[in-house]
Short mmCIF file of the C-alpha atoms (twelve columns), coordinates in Angstrom:
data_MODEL
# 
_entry.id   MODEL 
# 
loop_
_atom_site.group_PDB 
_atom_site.id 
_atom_site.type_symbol 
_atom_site.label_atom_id 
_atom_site.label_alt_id 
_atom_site.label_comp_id 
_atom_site.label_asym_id 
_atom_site.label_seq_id 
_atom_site.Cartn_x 
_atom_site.Cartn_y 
_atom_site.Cartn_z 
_atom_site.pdbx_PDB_model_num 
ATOM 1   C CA . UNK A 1   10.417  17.953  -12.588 1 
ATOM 2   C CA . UNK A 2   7.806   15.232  -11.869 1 
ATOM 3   C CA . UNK A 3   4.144   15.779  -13.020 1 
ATOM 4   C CA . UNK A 4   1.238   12.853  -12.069 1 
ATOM 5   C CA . UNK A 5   -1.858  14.102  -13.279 1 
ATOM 6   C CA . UNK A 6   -5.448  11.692  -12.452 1 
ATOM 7   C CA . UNK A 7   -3.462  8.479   -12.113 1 
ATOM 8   C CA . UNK A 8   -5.405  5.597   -11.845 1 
ATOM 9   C CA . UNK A 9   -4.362  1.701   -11.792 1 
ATOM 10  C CA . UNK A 10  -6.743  -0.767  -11.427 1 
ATOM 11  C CA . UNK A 11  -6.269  -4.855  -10.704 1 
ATOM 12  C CA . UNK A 12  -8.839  -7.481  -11.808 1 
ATOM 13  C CA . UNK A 13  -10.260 -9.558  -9.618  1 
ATOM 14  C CA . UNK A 14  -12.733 -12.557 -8.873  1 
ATOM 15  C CA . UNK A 15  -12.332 -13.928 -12.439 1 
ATOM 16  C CA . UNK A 16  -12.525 -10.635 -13.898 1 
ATOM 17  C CA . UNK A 17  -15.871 -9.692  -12.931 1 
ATOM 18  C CA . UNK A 18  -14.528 -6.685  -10.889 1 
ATOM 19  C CA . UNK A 19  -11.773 -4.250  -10.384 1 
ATOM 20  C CA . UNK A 20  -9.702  -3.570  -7.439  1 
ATOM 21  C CA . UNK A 21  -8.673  0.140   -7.759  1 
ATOM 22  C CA . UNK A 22  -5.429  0.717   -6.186  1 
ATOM 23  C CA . UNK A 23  -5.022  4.480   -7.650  1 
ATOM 24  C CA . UNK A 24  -7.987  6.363   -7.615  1 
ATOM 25  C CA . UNK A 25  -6.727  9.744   -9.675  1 
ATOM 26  C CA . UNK A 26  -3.507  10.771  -7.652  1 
ATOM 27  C CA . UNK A 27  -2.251  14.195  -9.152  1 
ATOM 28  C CA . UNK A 28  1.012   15.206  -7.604  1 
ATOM 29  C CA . UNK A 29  4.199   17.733  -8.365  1 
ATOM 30  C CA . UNK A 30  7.780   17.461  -7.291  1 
ATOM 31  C CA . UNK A 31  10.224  19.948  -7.585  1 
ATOM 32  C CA . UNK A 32  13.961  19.865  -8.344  1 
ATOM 33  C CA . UNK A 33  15.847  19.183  -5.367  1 
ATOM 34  C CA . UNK A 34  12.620  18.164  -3.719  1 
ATOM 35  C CA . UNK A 35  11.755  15.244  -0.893  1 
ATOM 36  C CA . UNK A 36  8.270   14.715  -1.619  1 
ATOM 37  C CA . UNK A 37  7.017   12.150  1.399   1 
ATOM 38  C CA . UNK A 38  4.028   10.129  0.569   1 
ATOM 39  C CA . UNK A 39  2.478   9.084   4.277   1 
ATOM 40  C CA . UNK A 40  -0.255  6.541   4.251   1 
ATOM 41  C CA . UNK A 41  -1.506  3.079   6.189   1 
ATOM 42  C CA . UNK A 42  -0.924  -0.220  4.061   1 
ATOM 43  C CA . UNK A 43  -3.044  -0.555  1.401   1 
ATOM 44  C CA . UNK A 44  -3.619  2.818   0.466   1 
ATOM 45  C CA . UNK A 45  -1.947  2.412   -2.447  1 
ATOM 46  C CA . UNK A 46  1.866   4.256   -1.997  1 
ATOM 47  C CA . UNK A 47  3.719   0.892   -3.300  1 
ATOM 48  C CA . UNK A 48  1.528   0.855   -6.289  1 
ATOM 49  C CA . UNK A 49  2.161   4.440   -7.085  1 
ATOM 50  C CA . UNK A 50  5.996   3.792   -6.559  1 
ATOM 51  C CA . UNK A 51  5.764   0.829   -9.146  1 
ATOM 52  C CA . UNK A 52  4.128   3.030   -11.613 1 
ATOM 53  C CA . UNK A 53  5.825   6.032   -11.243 1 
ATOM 54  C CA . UNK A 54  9.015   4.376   -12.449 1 
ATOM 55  C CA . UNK A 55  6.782   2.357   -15.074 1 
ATOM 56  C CA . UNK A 56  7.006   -0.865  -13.308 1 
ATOM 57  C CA . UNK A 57  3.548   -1.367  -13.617 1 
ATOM 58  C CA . UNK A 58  1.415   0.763   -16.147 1 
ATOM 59  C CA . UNK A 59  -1.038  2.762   -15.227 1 
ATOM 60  C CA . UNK A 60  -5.159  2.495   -16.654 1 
ATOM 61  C CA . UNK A 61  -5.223  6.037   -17.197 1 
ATOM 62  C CA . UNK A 62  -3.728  9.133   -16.781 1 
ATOM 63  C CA . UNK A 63  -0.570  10.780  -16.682 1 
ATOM 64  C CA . UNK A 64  3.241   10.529  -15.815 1 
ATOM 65  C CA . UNK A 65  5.426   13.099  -16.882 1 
ATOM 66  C CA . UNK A 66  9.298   13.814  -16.052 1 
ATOM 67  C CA . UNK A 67  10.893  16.489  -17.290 1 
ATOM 68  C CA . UNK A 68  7.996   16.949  -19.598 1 
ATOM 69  C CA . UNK A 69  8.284   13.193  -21.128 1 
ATOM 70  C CA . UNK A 70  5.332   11.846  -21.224 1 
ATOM 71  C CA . UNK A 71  6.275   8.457   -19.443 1 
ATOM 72  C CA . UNK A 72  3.364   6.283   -19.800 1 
ATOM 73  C CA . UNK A 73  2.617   6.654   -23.283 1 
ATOM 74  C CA . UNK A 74  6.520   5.650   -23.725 1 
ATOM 75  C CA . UNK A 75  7.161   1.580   -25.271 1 
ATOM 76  C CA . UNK A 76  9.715   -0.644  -23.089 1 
ATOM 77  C CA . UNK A 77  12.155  0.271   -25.622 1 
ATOM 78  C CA . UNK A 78  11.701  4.156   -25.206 1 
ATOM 79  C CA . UNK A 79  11.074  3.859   -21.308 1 
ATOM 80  C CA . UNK A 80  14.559  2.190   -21.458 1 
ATOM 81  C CA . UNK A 81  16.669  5.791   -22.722 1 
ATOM 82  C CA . UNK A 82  14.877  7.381   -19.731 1 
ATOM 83  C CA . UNK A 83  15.037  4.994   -16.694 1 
ATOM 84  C CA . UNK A 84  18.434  6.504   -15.759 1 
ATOM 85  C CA . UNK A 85  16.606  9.465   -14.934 1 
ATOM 86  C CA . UNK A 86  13.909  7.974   -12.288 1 
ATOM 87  C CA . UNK A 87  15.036  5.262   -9.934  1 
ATOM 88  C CA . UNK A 88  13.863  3.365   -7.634  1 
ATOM 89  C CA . UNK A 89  14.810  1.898   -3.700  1 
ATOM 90  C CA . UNK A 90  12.647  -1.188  -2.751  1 
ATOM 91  C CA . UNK A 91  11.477  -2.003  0.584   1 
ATOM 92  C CA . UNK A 92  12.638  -5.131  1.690   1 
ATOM 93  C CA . UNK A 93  16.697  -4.988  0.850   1 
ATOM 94  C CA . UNK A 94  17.242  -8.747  0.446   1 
ATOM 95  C CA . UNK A 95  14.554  -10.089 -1.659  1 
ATOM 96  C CA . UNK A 96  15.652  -6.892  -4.134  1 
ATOM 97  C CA . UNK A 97  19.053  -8.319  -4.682  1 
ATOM 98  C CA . UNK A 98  19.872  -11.445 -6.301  1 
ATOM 99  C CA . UNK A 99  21.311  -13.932 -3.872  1 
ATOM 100 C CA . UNK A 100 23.479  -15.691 -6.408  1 
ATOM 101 C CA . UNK A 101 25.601  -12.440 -7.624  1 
ATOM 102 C CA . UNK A 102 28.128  -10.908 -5.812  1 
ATOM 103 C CA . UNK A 103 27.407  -7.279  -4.356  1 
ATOM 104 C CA . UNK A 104 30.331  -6.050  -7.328  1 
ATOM 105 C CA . UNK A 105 27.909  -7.989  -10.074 1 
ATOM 106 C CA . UNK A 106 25.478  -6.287  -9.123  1 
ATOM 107 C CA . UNK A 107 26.402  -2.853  -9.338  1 
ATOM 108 C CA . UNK A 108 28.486  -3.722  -12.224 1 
ATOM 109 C CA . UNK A 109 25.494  -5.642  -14.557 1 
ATOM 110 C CA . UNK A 110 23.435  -2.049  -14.069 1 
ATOM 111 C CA . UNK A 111 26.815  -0.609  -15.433 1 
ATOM 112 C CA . UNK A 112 27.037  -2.719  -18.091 1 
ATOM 113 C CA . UNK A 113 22.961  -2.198  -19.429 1 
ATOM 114 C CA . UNK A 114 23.067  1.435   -19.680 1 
ATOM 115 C CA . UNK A 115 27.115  1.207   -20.902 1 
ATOM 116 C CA . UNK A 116 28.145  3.323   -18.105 1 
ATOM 117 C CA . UNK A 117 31.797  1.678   -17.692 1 
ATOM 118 C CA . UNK A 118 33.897  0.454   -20.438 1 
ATOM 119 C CA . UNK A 119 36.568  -2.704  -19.557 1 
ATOM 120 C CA . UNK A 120 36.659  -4.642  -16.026 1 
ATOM 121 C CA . UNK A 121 38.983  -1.729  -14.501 1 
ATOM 122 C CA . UNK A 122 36.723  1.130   -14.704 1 
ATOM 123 C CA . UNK A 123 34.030  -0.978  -13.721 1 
ATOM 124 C CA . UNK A 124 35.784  -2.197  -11.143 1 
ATOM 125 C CA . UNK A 125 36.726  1.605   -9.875  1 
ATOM 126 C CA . UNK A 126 33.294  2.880   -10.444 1 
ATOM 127 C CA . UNK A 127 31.300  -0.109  -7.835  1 
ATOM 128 C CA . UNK A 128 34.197  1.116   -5.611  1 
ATOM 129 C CA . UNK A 129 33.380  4.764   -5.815  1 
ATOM 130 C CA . UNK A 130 29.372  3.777   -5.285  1 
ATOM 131 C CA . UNK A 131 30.246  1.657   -2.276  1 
ATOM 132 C CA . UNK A 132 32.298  4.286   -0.703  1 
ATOM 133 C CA . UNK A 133 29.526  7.286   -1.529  1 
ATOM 134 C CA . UNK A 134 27.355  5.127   0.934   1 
ATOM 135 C CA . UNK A 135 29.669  4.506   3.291   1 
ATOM 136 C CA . UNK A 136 30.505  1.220   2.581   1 
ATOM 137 C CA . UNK A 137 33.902  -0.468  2.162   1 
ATOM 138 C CA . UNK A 138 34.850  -1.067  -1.262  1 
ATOM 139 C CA . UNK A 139 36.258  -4.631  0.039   1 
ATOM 140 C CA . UNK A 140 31.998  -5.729  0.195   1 
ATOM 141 C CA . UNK A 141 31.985  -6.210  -3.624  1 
ATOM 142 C CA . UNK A 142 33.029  -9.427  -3.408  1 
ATOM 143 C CA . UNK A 143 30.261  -10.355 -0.534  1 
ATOM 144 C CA . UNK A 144 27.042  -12.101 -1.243  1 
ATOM 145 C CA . UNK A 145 23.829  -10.321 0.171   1 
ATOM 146 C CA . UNK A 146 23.772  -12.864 2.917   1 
ATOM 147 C CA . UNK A 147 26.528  -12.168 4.111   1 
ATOM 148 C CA . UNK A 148 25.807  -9.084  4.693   1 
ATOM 149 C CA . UNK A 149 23.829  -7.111  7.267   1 
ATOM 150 C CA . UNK A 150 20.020  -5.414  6.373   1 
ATOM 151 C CA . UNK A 151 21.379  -2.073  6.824   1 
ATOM 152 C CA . UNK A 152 24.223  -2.949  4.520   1 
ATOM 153 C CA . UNK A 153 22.093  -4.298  1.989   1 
ATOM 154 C CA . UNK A 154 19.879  -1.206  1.960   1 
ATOM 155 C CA . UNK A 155 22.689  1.288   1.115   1 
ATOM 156 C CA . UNK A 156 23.415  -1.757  -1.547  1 
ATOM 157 C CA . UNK A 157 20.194  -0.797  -3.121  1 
ATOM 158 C CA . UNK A 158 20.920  2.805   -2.986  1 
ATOM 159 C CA . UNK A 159 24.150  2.453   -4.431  1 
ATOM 160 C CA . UNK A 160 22.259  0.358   -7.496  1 
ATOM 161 C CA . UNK A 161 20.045  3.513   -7.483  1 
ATOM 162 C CA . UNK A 162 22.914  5.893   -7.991  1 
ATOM 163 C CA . UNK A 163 24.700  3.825   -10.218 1 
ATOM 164 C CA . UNK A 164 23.089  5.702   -12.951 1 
ATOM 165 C CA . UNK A 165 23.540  8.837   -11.675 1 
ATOM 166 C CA . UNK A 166 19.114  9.796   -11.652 1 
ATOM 167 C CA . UNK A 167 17.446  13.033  -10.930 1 
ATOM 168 C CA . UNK A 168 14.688  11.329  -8.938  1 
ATOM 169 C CA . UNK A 169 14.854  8.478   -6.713  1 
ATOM 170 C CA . UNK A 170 11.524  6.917   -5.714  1 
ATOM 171 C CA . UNK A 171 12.154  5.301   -2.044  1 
ATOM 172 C CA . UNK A 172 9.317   2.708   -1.240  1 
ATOM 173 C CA . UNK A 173 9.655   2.188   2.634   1 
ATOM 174 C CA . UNK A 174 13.326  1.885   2.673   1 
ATOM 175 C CA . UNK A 175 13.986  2.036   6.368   1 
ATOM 176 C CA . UNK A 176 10.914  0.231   7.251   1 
ATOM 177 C CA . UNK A 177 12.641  -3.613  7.044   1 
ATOM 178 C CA . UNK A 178 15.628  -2.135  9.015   1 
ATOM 179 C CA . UNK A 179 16.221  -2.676  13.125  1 
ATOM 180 C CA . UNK A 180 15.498  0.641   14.449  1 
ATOM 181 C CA . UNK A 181 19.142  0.982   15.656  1 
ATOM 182 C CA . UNK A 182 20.442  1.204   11.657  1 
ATOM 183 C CA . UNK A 183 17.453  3.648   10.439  1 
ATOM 184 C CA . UNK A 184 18.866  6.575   11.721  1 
ATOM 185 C CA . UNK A 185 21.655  5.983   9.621   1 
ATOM 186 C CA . UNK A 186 20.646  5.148   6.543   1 
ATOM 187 C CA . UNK A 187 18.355  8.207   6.844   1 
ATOM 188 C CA . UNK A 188 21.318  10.545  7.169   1 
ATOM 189 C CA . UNK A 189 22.418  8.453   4.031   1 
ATOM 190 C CA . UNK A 190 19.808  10.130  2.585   1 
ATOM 191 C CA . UNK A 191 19.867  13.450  3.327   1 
ATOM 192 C CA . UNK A 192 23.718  13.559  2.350   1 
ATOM 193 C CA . UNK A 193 23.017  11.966  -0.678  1 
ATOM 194 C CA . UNK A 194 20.214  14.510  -2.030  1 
ATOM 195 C CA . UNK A 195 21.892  17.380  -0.877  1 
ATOM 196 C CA . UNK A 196 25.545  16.214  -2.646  1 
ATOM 197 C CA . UNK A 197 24.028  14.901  -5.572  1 
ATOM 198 C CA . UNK A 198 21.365  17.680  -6.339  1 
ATOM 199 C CA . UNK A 199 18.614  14.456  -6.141  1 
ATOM 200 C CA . UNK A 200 14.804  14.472  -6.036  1 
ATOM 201 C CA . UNK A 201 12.864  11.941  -3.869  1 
ATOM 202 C CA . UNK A 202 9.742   10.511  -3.688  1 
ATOM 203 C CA . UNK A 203 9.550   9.054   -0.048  1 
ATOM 204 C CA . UNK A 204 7.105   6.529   0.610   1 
ATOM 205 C CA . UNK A 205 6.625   5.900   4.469   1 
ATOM 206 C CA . UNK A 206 3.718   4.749   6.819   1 
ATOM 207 C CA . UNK A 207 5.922   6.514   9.888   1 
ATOM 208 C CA . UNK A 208 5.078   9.870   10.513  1 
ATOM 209 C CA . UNK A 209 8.348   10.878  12.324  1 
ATOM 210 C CA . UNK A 210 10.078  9.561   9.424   1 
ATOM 211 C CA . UNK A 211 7.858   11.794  6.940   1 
ATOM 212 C CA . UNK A 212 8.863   14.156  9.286   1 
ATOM 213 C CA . UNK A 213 12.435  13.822  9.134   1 
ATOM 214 C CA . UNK A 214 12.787  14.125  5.840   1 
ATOM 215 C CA . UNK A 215 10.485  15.899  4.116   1 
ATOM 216 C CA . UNK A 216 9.747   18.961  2.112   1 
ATOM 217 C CA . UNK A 217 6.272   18.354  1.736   1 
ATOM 218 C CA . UNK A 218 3.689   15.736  2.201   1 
ATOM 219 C CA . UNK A 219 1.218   14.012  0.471   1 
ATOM 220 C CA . UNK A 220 -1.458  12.262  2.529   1 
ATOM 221 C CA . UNK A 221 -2.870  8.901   0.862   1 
ATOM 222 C CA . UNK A 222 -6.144  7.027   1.905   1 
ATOM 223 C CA . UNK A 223 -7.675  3.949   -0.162  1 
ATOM 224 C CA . UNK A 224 -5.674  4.929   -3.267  1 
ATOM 225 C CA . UNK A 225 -6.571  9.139   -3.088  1 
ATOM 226 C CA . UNK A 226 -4.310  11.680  -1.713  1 
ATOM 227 C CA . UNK A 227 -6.280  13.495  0.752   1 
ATOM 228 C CA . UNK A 228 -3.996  16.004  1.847   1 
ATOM 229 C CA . UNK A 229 -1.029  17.898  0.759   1 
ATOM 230 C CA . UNK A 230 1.482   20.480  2.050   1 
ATOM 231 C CA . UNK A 231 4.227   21.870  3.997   1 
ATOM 232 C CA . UNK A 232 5.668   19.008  6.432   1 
ATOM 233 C CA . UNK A 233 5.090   21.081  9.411   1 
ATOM 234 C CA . UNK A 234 2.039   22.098  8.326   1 
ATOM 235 C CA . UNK A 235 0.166   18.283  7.744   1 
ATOM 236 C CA . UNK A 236 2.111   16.409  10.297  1 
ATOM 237 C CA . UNK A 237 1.867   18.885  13.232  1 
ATOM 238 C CA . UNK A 238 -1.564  21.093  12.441  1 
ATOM 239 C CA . UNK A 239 -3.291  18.580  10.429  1 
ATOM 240 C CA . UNK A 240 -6.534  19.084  8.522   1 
ATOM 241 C CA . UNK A 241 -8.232  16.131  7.377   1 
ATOM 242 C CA . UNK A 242 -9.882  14.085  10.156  1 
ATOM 243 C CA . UNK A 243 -7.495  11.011  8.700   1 
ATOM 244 C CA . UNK A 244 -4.497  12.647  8.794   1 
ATOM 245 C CA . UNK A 245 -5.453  13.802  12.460  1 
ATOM 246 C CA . UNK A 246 -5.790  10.125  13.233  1 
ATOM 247 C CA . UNK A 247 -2.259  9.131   11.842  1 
ATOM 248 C CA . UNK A 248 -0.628  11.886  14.055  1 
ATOM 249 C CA . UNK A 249 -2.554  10.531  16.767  1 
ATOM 250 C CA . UNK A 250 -1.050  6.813   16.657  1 
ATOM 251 C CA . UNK A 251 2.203   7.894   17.045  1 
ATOM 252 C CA . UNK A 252 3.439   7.064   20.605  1 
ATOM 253 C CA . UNK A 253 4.512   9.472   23.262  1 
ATOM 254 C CA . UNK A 254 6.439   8.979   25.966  1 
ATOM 255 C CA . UNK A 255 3.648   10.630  28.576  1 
ATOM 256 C CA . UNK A 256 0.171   10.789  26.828  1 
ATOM 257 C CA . UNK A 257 -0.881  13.202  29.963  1 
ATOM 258 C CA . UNK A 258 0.743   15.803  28.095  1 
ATOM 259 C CA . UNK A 259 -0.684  15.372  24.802  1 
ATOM 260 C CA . UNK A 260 -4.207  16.849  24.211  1 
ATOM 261 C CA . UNK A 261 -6.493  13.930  23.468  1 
ATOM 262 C CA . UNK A 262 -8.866  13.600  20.412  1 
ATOM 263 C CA . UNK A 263 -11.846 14.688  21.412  1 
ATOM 264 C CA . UNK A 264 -13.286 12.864  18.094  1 
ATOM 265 C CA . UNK A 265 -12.105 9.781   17.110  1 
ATOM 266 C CA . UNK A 266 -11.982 7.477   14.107  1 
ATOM 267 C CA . UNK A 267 -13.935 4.756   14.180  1 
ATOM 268 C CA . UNK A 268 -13.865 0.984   11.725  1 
ATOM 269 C CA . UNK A 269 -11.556 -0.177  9.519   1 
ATOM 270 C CA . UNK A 270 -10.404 0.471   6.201   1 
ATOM 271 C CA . UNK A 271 -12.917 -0.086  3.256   1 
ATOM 272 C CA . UNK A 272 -12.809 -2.780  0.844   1 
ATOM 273 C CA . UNK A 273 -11.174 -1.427  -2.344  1 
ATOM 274 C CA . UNK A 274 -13.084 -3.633  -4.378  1 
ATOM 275 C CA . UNK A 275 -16.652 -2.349  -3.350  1 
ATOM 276 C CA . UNK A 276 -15.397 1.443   -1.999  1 
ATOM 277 C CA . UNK A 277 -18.003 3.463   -0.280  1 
ATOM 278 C CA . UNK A 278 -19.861 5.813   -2.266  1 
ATOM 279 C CA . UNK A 279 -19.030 9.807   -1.961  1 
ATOM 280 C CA . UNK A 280 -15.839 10.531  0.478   1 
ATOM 281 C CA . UNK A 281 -13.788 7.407   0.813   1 
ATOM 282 C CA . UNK A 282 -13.067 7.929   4.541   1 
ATOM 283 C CA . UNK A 283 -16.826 9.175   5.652   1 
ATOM 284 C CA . UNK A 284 -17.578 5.426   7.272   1 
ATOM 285 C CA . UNK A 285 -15.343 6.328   9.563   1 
ATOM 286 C CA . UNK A 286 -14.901 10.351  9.822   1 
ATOM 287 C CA . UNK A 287 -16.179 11.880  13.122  1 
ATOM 288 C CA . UNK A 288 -17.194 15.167  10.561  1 
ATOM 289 C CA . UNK A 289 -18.946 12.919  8.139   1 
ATOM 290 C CA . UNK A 290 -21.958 15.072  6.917   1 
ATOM 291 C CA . UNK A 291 -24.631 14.299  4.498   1 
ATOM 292 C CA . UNK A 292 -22.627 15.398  1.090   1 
ATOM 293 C CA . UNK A 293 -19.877 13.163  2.155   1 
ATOM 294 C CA . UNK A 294 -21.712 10.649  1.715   1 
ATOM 295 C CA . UNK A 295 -23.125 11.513  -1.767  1 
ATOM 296 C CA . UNK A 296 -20.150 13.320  -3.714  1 
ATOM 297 C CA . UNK A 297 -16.259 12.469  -3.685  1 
ATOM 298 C CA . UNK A 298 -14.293 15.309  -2.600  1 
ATOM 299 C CA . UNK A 299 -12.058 17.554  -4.844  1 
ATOM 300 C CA . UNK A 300 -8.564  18.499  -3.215  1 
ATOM 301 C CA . UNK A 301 -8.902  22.298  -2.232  1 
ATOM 302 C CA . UNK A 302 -7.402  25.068  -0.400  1 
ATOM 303 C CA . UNK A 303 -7.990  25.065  3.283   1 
ATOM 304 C CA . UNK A 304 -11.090 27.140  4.465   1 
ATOM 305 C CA . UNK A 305 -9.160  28.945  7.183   1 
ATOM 306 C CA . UNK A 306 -6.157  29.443  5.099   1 
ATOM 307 C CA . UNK A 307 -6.572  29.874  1.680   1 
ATOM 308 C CA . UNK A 308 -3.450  31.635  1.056   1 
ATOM 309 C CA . UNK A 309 -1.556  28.461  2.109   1 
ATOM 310 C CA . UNK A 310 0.087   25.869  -0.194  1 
ATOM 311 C CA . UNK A 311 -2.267  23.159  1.913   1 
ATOM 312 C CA . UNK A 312 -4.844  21.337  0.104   1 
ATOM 313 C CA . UNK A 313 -7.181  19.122  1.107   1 
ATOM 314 C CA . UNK A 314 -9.897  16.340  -0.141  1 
ATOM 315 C CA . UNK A 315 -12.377 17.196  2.765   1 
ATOM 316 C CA . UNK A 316 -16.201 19.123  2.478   1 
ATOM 317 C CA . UNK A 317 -16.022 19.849  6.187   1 
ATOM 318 C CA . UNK A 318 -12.397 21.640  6.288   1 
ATOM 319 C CA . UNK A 319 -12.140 23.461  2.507   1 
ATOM 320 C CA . UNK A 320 -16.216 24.933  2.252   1 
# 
């Protein structure tokens, strides 16, 4: 359904004499009825690749496709007659409404742009049917955001999202600004709502339990590259690449005497992404690092010790 083939974007920087690359030629696939989660640490780039998967920013080079529409070769005009088909949630719930419109305006301007709802009764009916599909009362249309709790605003946003009845829904953190007492909920939001509605997602997350949750597969991102790729089960609980290793590991348990310990760790912090290291991205910091990492960028490939397995990974050490 969704196709991203060597997608790069790139930001200027210090007056132009240099480029901060945010994307560094992330290929990925989703499937029809698909969660895709996309697990990284800030700045490795999963925001920008929401933004420009849904053509909010345009990429330098390479490939979107959905449904075998080539999306980034499409004018604002074009893009337009297939935006109800991707959709996007943003992260922080509040700042992606506008505080001056009712919750009802809301839903009903998307209504009105993509002619959805003819006269002020069916609009009217249709923002109640969107509030009720996620679980909200159909009284909150007449609520500002403000008024209104985080959790409440979120499933605002995914009602937006739905408004246009998509295939695939990119979600860019969208438990992340919530108390941890609401996630829960919205996540079961989620799964309802995919499973009901027959939708695709693209889940963007830094939480590992919450890749876990609700994914089909996983995409691991590092300094704009996706590093490795497969079954959930697979890369969050048997991981391959040393970084995805050290994600797992910073998730707390409740009794670290029952959790084998690393027995190699990684070291530093995250690399510029204006001056990147040469070779492997994450070798200043790999306890595997050889000398070819440091020389020549890994490809992603199948796993060494199970090449019959969907797993892929961008890693000399693991796939030779």
């Amino acid at each position: 359904m969704l196709r991203v083939r060597d997608l790069v974007k790139t930001y200027p920087v210090r007056g132009g004499r240099s480029e901060l690359t945010a994307l560094a030629g992330v290929s990925m696939d989703l499937q029809e009825g698909e969660t895709l989660g996309i697990l990284g640490e800030s700045g490795c780039g999963k925001s920008t690749l929401a933004r420009t998967l849904v053509q909010l920013e345009r990429a330098t080079s390479g490939t979107v496709e959905l449904d075998g529409v080539e999306l980034t070769r499409l004018s604002a005009r074009a893009m337009r007659g297939h935006r109800r088909q991707i959709q996007m949630v943003f992260q922080d719930p509040y700042s992606a409404l506008n505080p001056r419109h009712r919750v009802g305006d809301v839903l009903a301007t998307v209504l009105d742009l993509h002619g959805l709802a003819s006269g002020r009764a069916a609009r009217r009916s249709r923002v109640g049917e969107l509030l009720e599909t996620v679980g909200l009362d159909p009284a909150l249309a007449g609520r500002y955001p403000h008024e209104l709790s985080g959790g409440q605003r979120q499933r605002i946003g995914i009602a937006r999202a739905l408004a246009v009845e998509p295939r695939v829904v990119v979600l860019d953190e969208p438990v992340s600004a919530l108390d941890v007492s609401v996630r829960a909920g919205v996540m079961n939001l989620l799964s309802r709502l995919r499973r009901e509605l027959g939708l695709s997602y693209v889940f963007i997350t830094h939480d590992v339990a919450m890749a876990r949750h609700i994914s089909d597969r996983v995409a691991v991102m590092y300094l704009g590259r996706v590093v490795e790729v497969g079954p959930w089960r697979e890369v969050v609980d048997a991981a391959a690449h040393p970084y995805t290793r050290a994600l797992g590991a910073a998730v707390p348990v409740p009794d670290p005497s029952l959790v084998e310990p690393l027995t190699q760790t990684v070291r530093g912090e995250v690399p510029d992404p204006a001056n990147p290291p040469s070779g492997c991205p994450f070798h200043p910091r790999c306890p595997l690092a050889e000398d070819v990492c440091l020389r020549v960028d890994p490809p992603l490939a199948r796993l060494r010790s199970a090449p019959d397995s969907a797993r892929l990974a961008a890693c000399h050490v693991v796939t030779r």
